[in-house]
N, C-alpha and C positions, 0 to 999 in steps of 0.2 A: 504493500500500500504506500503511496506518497505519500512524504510529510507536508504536500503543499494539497491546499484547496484549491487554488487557481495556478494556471498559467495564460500567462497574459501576453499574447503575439505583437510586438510592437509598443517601442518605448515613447510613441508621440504621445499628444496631450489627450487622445480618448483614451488610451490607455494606462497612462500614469494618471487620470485622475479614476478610474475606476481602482485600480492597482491602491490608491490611496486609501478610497473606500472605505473597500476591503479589509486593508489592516485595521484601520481604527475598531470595525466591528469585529476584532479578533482571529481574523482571515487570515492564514500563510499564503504569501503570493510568490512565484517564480515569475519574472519579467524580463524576455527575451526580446530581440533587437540585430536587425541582422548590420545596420549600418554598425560603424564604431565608435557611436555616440548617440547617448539619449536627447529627447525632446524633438525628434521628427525632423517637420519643415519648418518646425517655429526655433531651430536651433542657431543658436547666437556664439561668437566666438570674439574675443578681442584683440584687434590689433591697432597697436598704436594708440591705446586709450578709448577706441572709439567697437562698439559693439558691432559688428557684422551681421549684418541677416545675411547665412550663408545659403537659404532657397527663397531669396525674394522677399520683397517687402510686404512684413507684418504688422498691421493698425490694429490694435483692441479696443473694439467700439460695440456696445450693446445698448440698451435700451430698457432691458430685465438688470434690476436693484441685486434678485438674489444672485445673478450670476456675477455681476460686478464686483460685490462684497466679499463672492467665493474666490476670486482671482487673486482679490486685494490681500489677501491673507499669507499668497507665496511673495508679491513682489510691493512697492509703490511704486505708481505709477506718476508718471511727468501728466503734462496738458498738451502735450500732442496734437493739431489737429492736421488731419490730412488735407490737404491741397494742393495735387499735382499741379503741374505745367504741361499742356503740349505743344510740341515744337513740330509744326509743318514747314517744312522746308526753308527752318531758318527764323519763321513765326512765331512769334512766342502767343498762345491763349490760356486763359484762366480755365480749368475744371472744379468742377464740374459747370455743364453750361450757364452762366448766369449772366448779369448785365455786364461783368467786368469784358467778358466772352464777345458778346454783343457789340459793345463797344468798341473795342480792337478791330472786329469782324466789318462793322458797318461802318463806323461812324454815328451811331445811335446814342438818345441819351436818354431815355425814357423808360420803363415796359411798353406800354403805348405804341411804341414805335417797334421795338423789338417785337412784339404780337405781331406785329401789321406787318412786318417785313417775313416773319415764319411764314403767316399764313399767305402770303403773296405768291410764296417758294409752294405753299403745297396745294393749294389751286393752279398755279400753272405745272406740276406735273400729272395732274389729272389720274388721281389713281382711283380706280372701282374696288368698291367692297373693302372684305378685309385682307388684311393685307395679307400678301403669299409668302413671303418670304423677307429675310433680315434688312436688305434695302428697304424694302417698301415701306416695313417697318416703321426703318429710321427717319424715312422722307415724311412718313405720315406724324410724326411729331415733333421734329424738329429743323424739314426739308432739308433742300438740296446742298446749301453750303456748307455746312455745319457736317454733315451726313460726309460729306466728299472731300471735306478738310481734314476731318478731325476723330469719323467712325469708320470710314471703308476702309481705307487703309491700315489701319488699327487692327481690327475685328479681322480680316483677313490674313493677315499675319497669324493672328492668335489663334485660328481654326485650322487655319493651312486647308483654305476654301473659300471660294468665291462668295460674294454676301449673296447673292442672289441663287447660290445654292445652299445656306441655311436659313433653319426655320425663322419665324417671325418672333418663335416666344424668347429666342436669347436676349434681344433687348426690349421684352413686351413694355419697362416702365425705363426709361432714362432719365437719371436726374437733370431737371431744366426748372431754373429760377429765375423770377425778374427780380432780382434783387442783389444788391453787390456784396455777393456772400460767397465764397472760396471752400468751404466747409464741407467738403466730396459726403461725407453722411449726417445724417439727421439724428441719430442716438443719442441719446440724455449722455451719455458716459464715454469718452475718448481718451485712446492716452497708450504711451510705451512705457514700458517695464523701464525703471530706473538701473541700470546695469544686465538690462539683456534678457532675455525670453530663458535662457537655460536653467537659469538658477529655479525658474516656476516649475519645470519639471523636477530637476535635482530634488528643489524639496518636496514636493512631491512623492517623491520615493523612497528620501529620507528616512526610514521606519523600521526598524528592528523585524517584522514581521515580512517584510520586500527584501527577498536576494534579486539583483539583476547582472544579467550576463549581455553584452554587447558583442559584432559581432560573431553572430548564431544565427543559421537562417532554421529557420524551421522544417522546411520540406526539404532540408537534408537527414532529416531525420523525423518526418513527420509519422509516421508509425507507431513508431517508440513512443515519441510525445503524448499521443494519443491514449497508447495503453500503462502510460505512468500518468498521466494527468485527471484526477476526475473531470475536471469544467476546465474549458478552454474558451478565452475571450479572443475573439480570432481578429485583426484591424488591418491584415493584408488583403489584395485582391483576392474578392469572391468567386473570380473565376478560376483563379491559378490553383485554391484551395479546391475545385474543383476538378483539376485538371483539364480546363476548357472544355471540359465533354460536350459543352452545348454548343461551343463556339466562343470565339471573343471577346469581351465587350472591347470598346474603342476608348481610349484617354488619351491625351494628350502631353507630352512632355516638355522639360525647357534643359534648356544649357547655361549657363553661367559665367562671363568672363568677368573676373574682378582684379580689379588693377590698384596699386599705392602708386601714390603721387607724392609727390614732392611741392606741394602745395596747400594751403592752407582750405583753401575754398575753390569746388570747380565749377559747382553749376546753381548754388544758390537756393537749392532745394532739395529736398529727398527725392524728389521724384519728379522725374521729367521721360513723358508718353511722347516716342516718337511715331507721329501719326499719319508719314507718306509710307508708300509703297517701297520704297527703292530703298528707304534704310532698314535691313535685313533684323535687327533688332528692335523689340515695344520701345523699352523702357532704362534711361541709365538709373541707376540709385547710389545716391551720395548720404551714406549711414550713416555720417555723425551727425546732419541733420534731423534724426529722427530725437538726436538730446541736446539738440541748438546748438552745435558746434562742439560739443564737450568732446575731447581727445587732444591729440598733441598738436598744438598751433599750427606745425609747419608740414602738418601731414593729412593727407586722404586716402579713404578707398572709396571707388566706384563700383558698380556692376553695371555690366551689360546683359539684357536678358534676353535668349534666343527661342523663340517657341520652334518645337520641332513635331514629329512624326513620334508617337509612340509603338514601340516593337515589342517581340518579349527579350527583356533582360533589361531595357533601360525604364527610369525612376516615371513611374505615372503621377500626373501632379492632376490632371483636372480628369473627370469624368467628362463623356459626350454623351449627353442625356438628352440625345433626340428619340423618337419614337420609334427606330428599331432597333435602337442600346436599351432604354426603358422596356420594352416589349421581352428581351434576349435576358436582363435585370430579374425580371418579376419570375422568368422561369429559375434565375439559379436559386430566386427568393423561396420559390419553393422545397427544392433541396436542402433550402438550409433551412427551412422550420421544421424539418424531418428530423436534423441533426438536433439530439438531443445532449449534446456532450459539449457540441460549441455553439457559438453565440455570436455573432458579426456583428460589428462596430464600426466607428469612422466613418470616412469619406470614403475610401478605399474597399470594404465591407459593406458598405451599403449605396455604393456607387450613386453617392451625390455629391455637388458641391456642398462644403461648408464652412461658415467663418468659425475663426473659432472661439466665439461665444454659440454658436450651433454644435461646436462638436463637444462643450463645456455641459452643456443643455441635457445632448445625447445620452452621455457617460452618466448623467445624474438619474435620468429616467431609466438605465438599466441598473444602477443600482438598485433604486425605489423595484424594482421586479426581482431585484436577486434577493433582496435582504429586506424587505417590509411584505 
C-alpha cells in the first residue's frame, strides 16, 4: 500500500494548490513535474534583480474577493495595471481600444465622434447577418481600421490561420471604450507578485505532508504510478493520458527568445503587441516593468514571443477550442469520468483556456468534491 493519498501530475498552480489542500486536511501528497522546476507557466526566475516571466506574460487580475484573499496569503502583490502598447509598423496605439486609440487613429476627440466614425466603417462594409467568421466578427464591432491595424495581423499570427478561417466566437466581446482608460481589464483586483510568481507555488508546497520530485515524466512510468497510487490528480494532456486513441486534440505552442541588454530601459513598457503581419513575433516583454523598473539600473531583459504549430513533444500553451477540438474534448470527457482513480485538472486536463484566477477557482471546486 502507498504511504501517499495522492499523487498529483504536475507542479503548476492547479496542482500545487490542490496538493496544498490536501495536506492541510491531513493528506500525504506525492507531487510530480516533468519540467525541472515547479510553478508551471506562471514560473518566474531572476536575473539581474528583475523577475523573468520565463512562459510569457502573467497579470493576476480577478474580480472574486475569495480568490484574491486566497492568493494574497502566498505573495503581496504591487498595483500593476496592464496596459499594452501596439506597434503597427512603427505606430504606437493605446490597448485596449479606447479614446486614447481613437485619437492617434483618427484624429478624434470625443466618443461622439469615435461612435460615428466605427459605425461609418461598419455600414460601408455591409455585412449580412451574423457574423461567419473572426473578420467579420471584428469588423462588426469595431470595423475596418482598427480590425486591419491592430486585430488581423495579430490574431493570425497567434492561430497560425487566416481570420477568415476562424470562428467568430474567438473575439465574440472585444474590449472597446470611449473613454481615456488604458486599463486592458475591468477586475476589482490587479496586481504582480512582489518578487515573482514562484515563490506562490514554492509555498504552496511548502508542507511537511508534500514530497515533490521534479523532472519525472509520468508516462515513463505511468503503470507503476497507477498501481502505487490510490487517487491521481492528472493536469497533463487529456489526450496523451489517453494515448490519443480518439485522435488529437489541437493547441497551440510558443517559442521564446529572451535577451539582456545593457540598458537601463528598452521599450517603456511591459508589453508591447506587434500587430502587422511581417513581424514574425506578437509581443516583446520588458519584465522589470511588471515592478516599475525594480532591478539593476543599467540592465534589461526582453522577450520575444513566437507563436508556433503545436506537434507531439513540444510544450502546448493554449487549447483550440473550436467545435471539432470541443466535439473530439467531450468524447475523451467521457473516458475520463469512467476513470475512477484519476481526476483531470487545469487547462491542459480539461482542455480550456484559463487565467489563472480560473485555474485558482478550478482546484478549489475539486477540492470542495474531494474533501466536503
Amino acid at each position: 500500500m502507498s504511504k501517499y493519498d495522492y499523487l498529483v501530475v504536475g507542479a503548476g498552480l492547479f496542482g500545487a494548490v490542490f496538493a496544498h489542500e490536501a495536506a492541510l486536511r491531513g493528506k500525504h501528497v506525492k507531487v510530480i513535474e516533468k519540467r525541472s522546476h515547479v510553478a508551471g507557466n506562471i514560473y518566474t526566475k531572476e536575473i539581474d534583480g528583475i523577475q523573468v516571466h520565463q512562459y510569457g506574460a502573467h497579470i493576476f487580475h480577478t474580480s472574486d474577493k475569495q480568490i484574491w484573499d486566497y492568493v494574497n496569503q502566498f505573495a503581496e502583490f504591487n498595483r500593476y495595471t496592464n496596459s499594452p502598447v501596439a506597434n503597427y509598423k512603427g505606430h504606437m496605439y493605446n490597448l485596449p481600444f479606447n479614446m486614447n486609440t481613437f485619437s492617434e487613429l483618427w484624429g478624434v476627440r470625443t466618443p461622439a465622434e469615435a461612435k460615428a466614425k466605427i459605425q461609418a466603417q461598419k455600414d460601408a462594409a455591409k455585412l449580412a447577418g451574423e457574423p461567419k467568421n473572426l473578420e467579420e466578427q471584428a469588423i462588426s464591432l469595431i470595423g475596418t481600421d482598427i480590425y486591419e491595424k491592430l486585430v488581423k495581423g495579430y490574431t493570425e499570427k497567434q492561430w497560425g490561420q487566416k481570420a477568415t478561417d476562424l470562428p467568430a466566437f474567438i473575439i465574440r466581446r472585444l474590449p472597446v471604450r470611449y473613454t481615456f482608460d488604458n486599463n486592458y481589464f475591468n477586475d476589482t483586483y490587479q496586481g504582480i507578485p512582489i518578487g515573482g510568481y514562484t515563490q506562490i507555488v514554492e509555498k504552496m508546497l511548502d508542507h511537511p505532508e508534500i514530497d515533490v520530485e521534479t523532472g519525472v515524466d509520468f508516462f515513463a512510468d505511468k503503470d507503476q504510478y497507477l498501481q502505487d497510487y490510490p487517487k491521481v490528480i492528472f493536469t497533463g494532456m487529456i489526450d496523451q493520458y489517453f494515448n490519443y486513441q480518439l485522435g488529437e486534440l489541437e493547441y497551440r505552442s510558443l517559442r521564446f527568445e529572451s535577451e539582456e541588454l545593457d540598458i537601463d530601459n528598452y521599450q517603456g513598457n511591459a508589453v508591447i503587441n506587434y500587430t502587422d503581419a511581417e513581424t514574425p513575433f506578437t509581443r516583446i516583454i520588458e519584465h522589470k516593468h511588471f515592478e516599475f523598473g525594480k532591478g539593476d539600473s543599467d540592465k534589461t531583459v526582453i522577450t520575444r514571443e513566437y507563436p508556433a504549430d503545436w506537434h507531439r513533444g513540444d510544450e502546448p500553451y493554449y487549447p483550440v477550442n473550436n467545435k471539432k477540438n470541443n466535439a473530439l474534448y467531450k468524447r475523451y470527457a467521457t473516458l475520463a469520468n469512467q476513470e475512477k482513480q484519476v481526476v483531470f485538472g487545469g487547462r491542459l486536463g480539461q482542455y480550456r483556456y484559463y487565467d489563472m484566477h480560473q485555474v485558482i477557482h478550478a482546484a478549489l471546486v475539486l477540492v470542495n468534491q474531494e474533501f466536503i
